[in-house]
N, C-alpha and C positions, 0 to 999 in steps of 0.2 A: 875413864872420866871421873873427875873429880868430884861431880855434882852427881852423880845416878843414884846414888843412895838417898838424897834428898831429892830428888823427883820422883823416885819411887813411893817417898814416904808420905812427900803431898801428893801422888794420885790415888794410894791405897785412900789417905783422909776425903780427897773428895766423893771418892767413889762410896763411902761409907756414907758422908752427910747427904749425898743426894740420896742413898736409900731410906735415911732416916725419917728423910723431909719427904721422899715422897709415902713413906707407911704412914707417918702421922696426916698428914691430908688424906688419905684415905680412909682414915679413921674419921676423922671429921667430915666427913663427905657423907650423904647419904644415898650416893649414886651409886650404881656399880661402873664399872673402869667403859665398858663401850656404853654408857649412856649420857658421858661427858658432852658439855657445849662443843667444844668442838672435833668433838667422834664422825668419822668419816661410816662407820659402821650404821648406823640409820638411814645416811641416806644412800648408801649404795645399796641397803635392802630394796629400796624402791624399785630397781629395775631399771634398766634400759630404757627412754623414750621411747626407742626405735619400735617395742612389745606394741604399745599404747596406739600405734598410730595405723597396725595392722589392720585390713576391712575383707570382710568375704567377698563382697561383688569387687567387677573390676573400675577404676576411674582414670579417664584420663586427665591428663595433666588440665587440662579446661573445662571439668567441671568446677572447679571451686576456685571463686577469684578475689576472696572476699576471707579477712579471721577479723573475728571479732574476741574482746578478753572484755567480761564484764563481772561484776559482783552477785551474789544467791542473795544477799542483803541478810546473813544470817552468822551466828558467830558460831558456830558449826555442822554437822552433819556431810552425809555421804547419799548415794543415788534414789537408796528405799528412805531417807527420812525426808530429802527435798521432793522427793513425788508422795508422799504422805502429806507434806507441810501444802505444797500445791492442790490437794484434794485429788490427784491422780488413782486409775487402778493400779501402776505399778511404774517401776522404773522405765519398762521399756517406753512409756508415754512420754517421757523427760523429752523438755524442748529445747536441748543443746546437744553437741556432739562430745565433750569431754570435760570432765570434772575435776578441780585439782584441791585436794583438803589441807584443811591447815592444822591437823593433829587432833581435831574433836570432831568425829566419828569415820575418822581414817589417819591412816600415816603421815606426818606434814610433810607437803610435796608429794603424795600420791596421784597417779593420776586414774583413773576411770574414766574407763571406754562405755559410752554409749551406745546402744541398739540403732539409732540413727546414724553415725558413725561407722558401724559395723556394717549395716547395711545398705551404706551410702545415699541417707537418705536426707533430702532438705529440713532445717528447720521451720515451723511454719510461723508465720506472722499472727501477733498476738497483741494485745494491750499494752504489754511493755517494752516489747520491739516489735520493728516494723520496718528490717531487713531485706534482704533479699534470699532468694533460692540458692545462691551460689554463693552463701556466706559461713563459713567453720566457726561455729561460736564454741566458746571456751567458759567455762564456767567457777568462778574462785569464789571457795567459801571465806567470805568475808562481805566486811559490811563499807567497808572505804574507811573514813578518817576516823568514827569510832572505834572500828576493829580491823583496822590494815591489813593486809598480807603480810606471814609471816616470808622473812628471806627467803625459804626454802618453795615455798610457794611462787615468789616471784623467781628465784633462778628457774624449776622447773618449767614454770610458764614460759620465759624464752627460750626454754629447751625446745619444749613442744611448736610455739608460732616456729622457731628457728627452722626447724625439720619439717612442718609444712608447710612453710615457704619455700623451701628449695624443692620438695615434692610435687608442691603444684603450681611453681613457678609464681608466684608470689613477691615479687621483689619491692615493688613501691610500695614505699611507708605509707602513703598513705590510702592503701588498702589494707592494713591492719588497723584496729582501732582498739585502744584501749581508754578503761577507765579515765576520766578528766585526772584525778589524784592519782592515778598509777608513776610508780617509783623506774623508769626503766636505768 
């Protein structure tokens, strides 16, 4: 072929420029390479939903007919600073069944498993809800339109309703309830 030496010559040249171009961005970057916007490497550290949603005692599909997604009203933390911020002895006192952080004072997109949760235990009605016994409350740290959910937060969250919805047979929307400003 008449042309291979000039195809050859611009693939060596491309394959050079794209090295060039991507060392120099790297150099101007202060990230390292898996901490990039969009690095898949953070959040598949998160784990599996399927981990989060494991409990000691047993349930059947009709104890819980009810998820609730609502806001900590707080622009971060994890299990031990919202049962500190609540005046609680300790985490396990926490009145929700699972917790999802948005990167200040856990992983964003993390989820935390509950003691209530684990031990299949009702949330109890309180001041600021006022629920039912057969309701899976979910807890996201943030605050709504001051301090949104980050993306990663919202994916994870209908990670989790997704998978215990079909666990406990939870199909009708509107037995899930989310925040008024929630992004679905």
């Amino acid at each position: 072929m008449p042309n291979q030496p000039r195809a050859t010559k611009v693939l060596i040249s491309l394959v050079i420029s794209m090295t060039i171009g991507a060392i120099v961005l790297m150099a101007l970057d202060s990230k390292s390479i898996s901490g990039g916007a969009f690095s898949l490497v953070s959040y598949s550290a998160l784990g599996p939903i399927k981990q989060a949603v494991v409990f000691r005692r047993n349930a059947t599909a009709q104890r819980w007919e009810r998820i609730e997604v609502f806001y900590s009203k707080t622009s971060g933390g994890n299990l031990e600073q919202l049962s500190s911020l609540s005046g609680l002895v300790g985490p396990e006192d926490i009145n929700f069944h699972f917790l999802i952080c948005n990167g200040l004072g856990g992983i964003d997109g993390q989820v935390f498993t509950t003691e209530k949760w684990l031990r299949q235990w009702s949330s109890l009605p309180d001041g600021s809800w006022d629920g039912t016994k057969r309701t899976i409350r979910i807890c996201v740290i943030a605050s709504g339109t001051s301090n949104p959910p980050t993306g990663s937060q919202l994916t994870r969250t209908a990670e989790l309703v997704e998978m215990l919805g079909r666990k406990f047979h939870i199909i009708d929307s509107k037995n899930i309830l989310y925040p008024a400003d929630w992004q679905l």
